[in-house]
N, C-alpha and C positions, 0 to 999 in steps of 0.2 A: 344159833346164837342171834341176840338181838343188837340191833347197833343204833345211835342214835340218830336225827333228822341231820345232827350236824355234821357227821361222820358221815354221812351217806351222801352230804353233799359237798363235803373236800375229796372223798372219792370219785366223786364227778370229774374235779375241779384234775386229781390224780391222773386220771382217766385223759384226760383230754390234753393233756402238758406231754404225756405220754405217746399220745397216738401222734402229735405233730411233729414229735423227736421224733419217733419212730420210724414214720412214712417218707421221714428225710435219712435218715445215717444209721436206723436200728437201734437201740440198745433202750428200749422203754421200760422192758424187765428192770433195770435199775430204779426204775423210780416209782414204778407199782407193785413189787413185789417187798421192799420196805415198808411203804405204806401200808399194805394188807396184813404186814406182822404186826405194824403198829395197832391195827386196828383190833388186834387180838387171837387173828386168825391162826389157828396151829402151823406147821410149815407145811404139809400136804393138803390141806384146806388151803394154806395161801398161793401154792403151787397149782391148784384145779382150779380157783377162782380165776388166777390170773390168768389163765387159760383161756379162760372165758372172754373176760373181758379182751386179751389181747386178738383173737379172732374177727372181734370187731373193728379193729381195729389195721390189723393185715390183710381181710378181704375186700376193706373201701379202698385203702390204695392200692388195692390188684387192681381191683376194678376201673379206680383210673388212668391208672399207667397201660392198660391193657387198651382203653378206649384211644390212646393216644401214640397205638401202636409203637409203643417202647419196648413190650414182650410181644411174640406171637405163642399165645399159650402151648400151640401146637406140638410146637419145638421143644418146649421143655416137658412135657408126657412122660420123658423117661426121669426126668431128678423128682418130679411131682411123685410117680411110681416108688423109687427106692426111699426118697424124704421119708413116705407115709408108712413104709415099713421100718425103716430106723426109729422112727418116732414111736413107734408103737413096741417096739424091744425097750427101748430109752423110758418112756413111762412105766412100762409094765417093772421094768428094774427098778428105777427109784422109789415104785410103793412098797420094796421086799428088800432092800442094801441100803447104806450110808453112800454119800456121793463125796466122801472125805477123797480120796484118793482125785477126783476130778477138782475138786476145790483148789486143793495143792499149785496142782499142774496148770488152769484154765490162765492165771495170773500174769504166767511165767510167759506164756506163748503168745497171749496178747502183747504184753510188752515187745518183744522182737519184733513181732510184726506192727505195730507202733512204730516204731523206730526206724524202719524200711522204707515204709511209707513215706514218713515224714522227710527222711534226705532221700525219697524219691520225688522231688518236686512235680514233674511231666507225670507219672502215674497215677493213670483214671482222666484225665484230660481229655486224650482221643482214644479213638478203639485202635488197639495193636494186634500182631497173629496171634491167637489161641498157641497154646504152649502146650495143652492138651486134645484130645479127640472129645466130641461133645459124649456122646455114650459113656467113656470111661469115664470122664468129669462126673457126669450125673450119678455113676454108678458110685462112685468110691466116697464123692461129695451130699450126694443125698444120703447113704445108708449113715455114713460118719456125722455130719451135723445136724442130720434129723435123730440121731441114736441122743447125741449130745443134747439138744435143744427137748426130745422128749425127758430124758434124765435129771437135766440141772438147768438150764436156760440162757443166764445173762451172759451177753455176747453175740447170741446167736446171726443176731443178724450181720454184727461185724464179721466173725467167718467168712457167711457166705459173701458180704462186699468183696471180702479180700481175695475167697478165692474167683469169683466171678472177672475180678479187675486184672488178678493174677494169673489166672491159670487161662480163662477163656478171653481175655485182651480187650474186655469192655472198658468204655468208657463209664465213668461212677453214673450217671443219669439214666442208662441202661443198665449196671449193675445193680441200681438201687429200685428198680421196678421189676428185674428177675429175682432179688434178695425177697421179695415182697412177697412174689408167689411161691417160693419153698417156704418161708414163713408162714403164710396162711396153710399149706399144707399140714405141716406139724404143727402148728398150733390147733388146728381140728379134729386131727388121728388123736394128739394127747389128748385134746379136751372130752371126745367119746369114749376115750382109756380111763380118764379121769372120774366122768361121769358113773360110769360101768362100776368103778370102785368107790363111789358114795363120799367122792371128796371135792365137791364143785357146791358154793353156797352161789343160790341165784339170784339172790336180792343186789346184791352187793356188787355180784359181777355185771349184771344188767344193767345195772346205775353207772356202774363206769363204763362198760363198754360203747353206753352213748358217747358218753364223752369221750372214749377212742373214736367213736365215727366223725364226729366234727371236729377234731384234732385231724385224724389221718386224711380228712378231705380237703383240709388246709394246708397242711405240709407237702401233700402231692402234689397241688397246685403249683406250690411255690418253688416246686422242682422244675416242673415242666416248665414252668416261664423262664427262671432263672439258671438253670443249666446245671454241669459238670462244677464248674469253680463255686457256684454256692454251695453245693453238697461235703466237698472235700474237706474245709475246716472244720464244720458242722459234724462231718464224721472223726475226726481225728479228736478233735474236743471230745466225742461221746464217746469211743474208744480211752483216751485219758483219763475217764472219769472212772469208766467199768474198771480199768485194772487199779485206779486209784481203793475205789472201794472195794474190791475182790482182796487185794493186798491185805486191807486194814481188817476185814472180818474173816480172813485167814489166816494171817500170820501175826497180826498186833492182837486183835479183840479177844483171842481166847486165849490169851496170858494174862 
């Protein structure tokens, strides 16, 4: 399909509001994956695009959070490992099933954990004890929201903040740079699952995905300088939004 010079460059415009949300609290899917329906794209066409584009966007702030020694990639080998196999069942299903039953559900579960958060004032501040073992964490959390995030997507990165901050006792500024690399993980596995099944248009994804590079290179910045307390409302606002609109185009919009 052909799209026009003007389209192509509010996808830019898409593209970059996205990766700066992004690269701070996750949840960019919301605001590029609308866009790409708007723009005419079927929903498995707007699901491999934004694949695309979002890749570009999770591999620059790996890349800078990793430089600033907030992940040591090493360590996490084993969630990178199970991520890229969930991700790759999670794609392969939603080019063959309805993701109605996850639609349902995804809404529901973000709100609780919303609301945890939120009268958790202290949580994600400092680093607390890991509640779980890293191996199991990696194991049950990478197969589960890389399955998830190759299937349906928005959220994903809220997940893994939540389980990162929850389960292994990070502080959100190191949460939010290990969220970054299970992110670019599954966003890669689906994006060559996606590829593989002739549902990824290039023009369009390449055009935003720049625009995720200079978004996600500014928003990481603004991490590392700015700390844990900048990141926490920033996520809870993006978390508010995702269940806002998950709500509305599951249970209002199709009545």
């Amino acid at each position: 399909m052909e799209l026009s010079i003007q389209a192509l460059g509010l996808l830019w415009v898409v593209g970059f509001v996205a990766g700066f949300v992004d690269s701070i609290a996750g949840g960019g899917g919301i605001i590029t994956i609308p866009a790409l329906l708007a723009a005419g794209l079927d929903p498995h066409l707007a699901l491999g695009t934004n694949k695309l584009q979002a890749t570009f966007g999770s591999c620059t702030a790996s890349v800078h959070y990793a430089r600033q020694k907030l992940v040591d990639i090493r360590h996490t080998i084993p969630g990178i490992l199970f991520t890229a196999i969930g991700a790759v069942i999670g794609t392969l299903a939603i080019q063959m099933i309805a993701a109605d039953f996850l639609r349902m559900i995804i809404p529901i579960l973000l709100a609780i954990i919303f609301f945890y958060l939120l009268f958790s004032p202290d949580l994600g501040h400092i680093d607390r004890k890991p509640r779980a073992h890293p191996q199991t964490f990696y194991l049950a959390a990478g197969l589960i929201i890389g399955f998830y995030d190759g299937f349906f997507g928005p959220g994903t990165g809220s997940f893994w903040m939540i389980a990162f901050v929850v389960l292994m006792g990070q502080n959100m500024m190191k949460a939010t740079a290990h969220t970054k690399i299970m992110n670019a993980t599954s966003n890669m596995v689906s994006l060559i699952t996606f590829i593989l099944g002739g549902k990824v248009l290039w023009l369009p994804g390449i055009i935003m995905g720049t625009g995720q590079l200079v978004g996600a290179t500014l928003g990481s910045r603004m991490v590392i300088l700015k700390g844990t307390r900048f990141v926490k409302p920033i996520f809870l606002g993006v978390v508010a939004i995702t269940i806002a609109r998950l709500i509305y185009t599951t249970y209002i919009a199709p009545q």
